[in-house]
C-alpha positions as CSV (number, residue, x, y, z in Angstrom):
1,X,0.0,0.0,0.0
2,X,1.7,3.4,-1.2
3,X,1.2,6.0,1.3
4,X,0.2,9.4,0.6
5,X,0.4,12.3,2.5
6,X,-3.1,13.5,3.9
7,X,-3.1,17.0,2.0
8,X,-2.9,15.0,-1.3
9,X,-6.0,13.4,-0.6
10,X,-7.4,15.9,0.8
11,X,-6.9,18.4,-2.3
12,X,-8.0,15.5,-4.4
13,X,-11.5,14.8,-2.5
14,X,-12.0,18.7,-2.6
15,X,-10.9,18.4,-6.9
16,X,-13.4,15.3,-7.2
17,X,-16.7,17.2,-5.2
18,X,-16.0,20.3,-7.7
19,X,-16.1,18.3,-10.6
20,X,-19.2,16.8,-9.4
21,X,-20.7,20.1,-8.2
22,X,-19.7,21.8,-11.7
23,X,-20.6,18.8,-13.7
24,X,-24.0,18.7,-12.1
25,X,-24.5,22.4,-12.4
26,X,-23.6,22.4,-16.3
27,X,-26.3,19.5,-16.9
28,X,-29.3,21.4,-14.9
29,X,-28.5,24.5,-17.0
30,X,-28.6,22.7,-19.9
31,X,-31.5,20.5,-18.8
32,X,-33.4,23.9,-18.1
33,X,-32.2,25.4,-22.2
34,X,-33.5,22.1,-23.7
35,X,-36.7,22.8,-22.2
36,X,-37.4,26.3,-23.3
37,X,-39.5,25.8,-26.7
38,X,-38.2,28.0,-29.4
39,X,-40.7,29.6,-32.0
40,X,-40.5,27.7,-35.1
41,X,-37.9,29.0,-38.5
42,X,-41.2,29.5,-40.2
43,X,-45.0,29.4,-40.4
44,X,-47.7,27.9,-42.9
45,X,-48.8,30.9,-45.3
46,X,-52.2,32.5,-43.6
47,X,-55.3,31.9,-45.8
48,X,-55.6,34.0,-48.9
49,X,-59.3,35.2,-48.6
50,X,-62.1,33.9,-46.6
51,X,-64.4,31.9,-48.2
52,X,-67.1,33.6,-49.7
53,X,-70.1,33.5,-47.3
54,X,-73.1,31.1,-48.9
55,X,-75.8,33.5,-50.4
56,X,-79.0,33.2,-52.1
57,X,-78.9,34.0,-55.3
58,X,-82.1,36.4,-54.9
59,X,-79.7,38.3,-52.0
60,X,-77.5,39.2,-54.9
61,X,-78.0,41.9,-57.5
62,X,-77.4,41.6,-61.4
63,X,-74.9,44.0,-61.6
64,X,-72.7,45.4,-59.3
65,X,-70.5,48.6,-59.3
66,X,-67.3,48.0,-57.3
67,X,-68.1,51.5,-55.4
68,X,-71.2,49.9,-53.8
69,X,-70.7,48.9,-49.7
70,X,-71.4,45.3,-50.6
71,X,-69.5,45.1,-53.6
72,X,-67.1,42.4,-51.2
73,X,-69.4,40.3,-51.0
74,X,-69.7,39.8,-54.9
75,X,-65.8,39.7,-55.7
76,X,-64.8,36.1,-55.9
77,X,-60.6,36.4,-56.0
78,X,-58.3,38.8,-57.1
79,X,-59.9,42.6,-57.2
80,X,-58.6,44.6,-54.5
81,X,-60.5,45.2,-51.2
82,X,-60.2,48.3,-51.4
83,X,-62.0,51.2,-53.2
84,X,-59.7,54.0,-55.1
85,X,-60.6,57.6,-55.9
86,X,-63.9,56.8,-53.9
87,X,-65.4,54.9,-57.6
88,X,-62.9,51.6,-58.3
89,X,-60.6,48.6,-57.3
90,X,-57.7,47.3,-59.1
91,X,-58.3,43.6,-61.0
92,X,-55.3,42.0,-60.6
93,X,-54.4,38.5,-62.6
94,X,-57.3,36.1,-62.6
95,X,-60.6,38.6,-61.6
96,X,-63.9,37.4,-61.1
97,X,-67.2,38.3,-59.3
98,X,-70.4,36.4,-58.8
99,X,-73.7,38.2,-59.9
100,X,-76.7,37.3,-60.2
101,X,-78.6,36.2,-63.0
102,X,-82.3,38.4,-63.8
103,X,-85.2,37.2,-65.8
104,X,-85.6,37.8,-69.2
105,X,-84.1,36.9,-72.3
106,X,-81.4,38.9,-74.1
107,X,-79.3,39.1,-71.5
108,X,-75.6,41.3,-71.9
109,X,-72.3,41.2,-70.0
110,X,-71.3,44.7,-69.4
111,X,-68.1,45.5,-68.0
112,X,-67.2,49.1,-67.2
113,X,-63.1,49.3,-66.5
114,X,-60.3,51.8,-67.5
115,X,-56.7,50.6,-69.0
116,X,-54.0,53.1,-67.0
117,X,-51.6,54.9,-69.3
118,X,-48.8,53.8,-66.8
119,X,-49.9,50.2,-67.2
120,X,-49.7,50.1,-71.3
121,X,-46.4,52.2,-71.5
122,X,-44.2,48.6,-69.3
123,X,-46.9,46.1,-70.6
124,X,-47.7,47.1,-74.2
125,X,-51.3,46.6,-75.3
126,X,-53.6,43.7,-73.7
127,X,-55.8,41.1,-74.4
128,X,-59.1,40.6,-71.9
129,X,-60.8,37.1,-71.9
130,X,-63.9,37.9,-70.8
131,X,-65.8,34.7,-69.7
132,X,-69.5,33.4,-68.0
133,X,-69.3,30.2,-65.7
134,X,-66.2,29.3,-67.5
135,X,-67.2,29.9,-71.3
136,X,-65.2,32.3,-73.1
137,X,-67.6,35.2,-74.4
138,X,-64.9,37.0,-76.3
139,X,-61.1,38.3,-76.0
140,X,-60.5,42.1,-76.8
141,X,-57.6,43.4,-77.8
142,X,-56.8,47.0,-75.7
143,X,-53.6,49.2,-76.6
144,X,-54.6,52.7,-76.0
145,X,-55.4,53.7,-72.6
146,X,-58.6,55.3,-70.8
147,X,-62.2,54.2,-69.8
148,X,-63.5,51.1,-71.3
149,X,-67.2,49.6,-71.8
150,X,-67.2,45.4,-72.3
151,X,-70.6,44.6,-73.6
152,X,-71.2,41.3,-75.4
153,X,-74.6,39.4,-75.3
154,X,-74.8,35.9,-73.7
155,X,-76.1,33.2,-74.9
156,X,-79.0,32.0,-72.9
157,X,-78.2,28.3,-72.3
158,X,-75.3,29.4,-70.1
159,X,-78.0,31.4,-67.6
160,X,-80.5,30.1,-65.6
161,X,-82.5,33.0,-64.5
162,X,-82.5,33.3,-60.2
163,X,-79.2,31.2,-60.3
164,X,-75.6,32.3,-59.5
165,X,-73.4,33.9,-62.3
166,X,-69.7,34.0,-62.0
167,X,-67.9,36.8,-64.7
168,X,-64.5,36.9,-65.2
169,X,-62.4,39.2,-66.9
170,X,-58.5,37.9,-67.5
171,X,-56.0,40.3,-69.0
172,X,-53.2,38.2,-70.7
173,X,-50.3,40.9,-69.2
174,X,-49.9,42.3,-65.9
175,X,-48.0,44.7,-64.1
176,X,-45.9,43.2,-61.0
177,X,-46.6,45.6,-58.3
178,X,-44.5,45.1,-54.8
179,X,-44.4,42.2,-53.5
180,X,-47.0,39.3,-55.3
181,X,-49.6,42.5,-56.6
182,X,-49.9,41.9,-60.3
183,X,-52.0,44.7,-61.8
184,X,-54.1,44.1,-64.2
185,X,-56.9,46.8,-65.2
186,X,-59.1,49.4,-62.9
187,X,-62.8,47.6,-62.2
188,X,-65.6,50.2,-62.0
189,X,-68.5,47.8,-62.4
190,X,-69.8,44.5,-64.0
191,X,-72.6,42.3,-64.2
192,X,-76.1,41.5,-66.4
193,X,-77.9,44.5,-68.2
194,X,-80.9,43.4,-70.5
C-alpha cells in the first residue's frame, strides 16, 4: 500500500466534489435550455381570402358597381378590397365576381373598366378574356389607354335565370406591383344589363 500524504488526498476529495458540483450544475442548465421551446424558422402561409359566405342568389344583384358597400361580397378572388378615388378597385391577374342572373331573355355582360396609361407604357397593349361560368364570351384586344365599356350578349343556355353567375375578366399581361400584386386593369363595375 503506497502512502500518501493527507493533504494529497485531501486536495484531491476537494478536486473530485468540484467536478461533481460543476458537472451537475452544467447538466441542470442545460437540462433547463432544452426545455425552453423556441418559436419555429417559419409558419404555414395565412389563408388568402375567406371563403365567400353562402348567399341566395335572390340576395344578390345583377350588376354590381365596385363602389357599392357590398361590392365584397360579390368579388370572388383577385380585385382589391379596397375602393380608389372613392369609384374603383384594381383587378389583378385572374378577376372574377359572382352576380346574379335576372329574368328575361337577351341578357348582356357589361363591363365598365379603364386601361391606366402607366400600365400600357411597361406592358404594351392587352388582351381581356372575358368569360361566364367558365365559357369564353370573347377576348378584346386593348392598346390605348382610358375608360373602357365590355358589352357582349350571352347566350342564354349558359343562364338560368335566379341562379348564380360567376364573370370573369382575364388580361393576358400584368404589371408586378410590390411584392406578389400583379395589376391588371381598374374595375368600376360588371354584371347583367338586358
Amino acid at each position: 500500500m503506497i502512502n500518501t500524504p493527507v493533504p494529497y488526498v485531501k486536495r484531491r476529495r476537494a478536486a473530485i466534489i468540484s467536478c461533481l458540483y460543476w458537472g451537475a450544475l452544467v447538466f441542470l442548465l442545460l437540462l433547463s435550455i432544452a426545455g425552453c421551446a423556441r418559436d419555429p424558422a417559419s409558419y404555414p402561409p395565412p389563408p388568402q381570402s375567406a371563403p365567400l359566405p353562402p348567399l341566395e342568389a335572390g340576395a344578390l344583384l345583377g350588376f354590381i358597381e365596385m363602389n357599392a358597400v357590398d361590392a365584397p361580397s360579390y368579388i370572388v378572388r383577385d380585385i382589391a378590397p379596397a375602393v380608389e378615388g372613392a369609384l374603383w378597385r384594381w383587378a389583378w391577374r385572374r378577376p372574377a365576381i359572382r352576380v346574379s342572373v335576372p329574368g328575361g331573355d337577351g341578357l348582356r355582360f357589361v363591363m365598365n373598366f379603364a386601361v391606366p396609361e402607366a400600365l400600357l407604357s411597361k406592358t404594351g397593349p392587352i388582351v381581356i378574356t372575358f368569360a361566364v361560368n367558365g365559357r369564353i364570351l370573347d377576348k378584346v384586344r386593348y392598346a390605348t389607354p382610358g375608360t373602357k365599356t365590355f358589352e357582349k350578349p350571352v347566350p342564354s343556355t349558359l343562364l338560368r335565370a335566379g341562379e348564380i353567375a360567376i364573370l370573369t375578366a382575364e388580361p393576358d399581361k400584368t404589371l408586378r406591383y410590390g411584392e406578389g400584386v400583379d395589376l391588371g386593369f381598374i374595375m368600376i363595375g360588371a354584371g347583367f344589363k338586358p
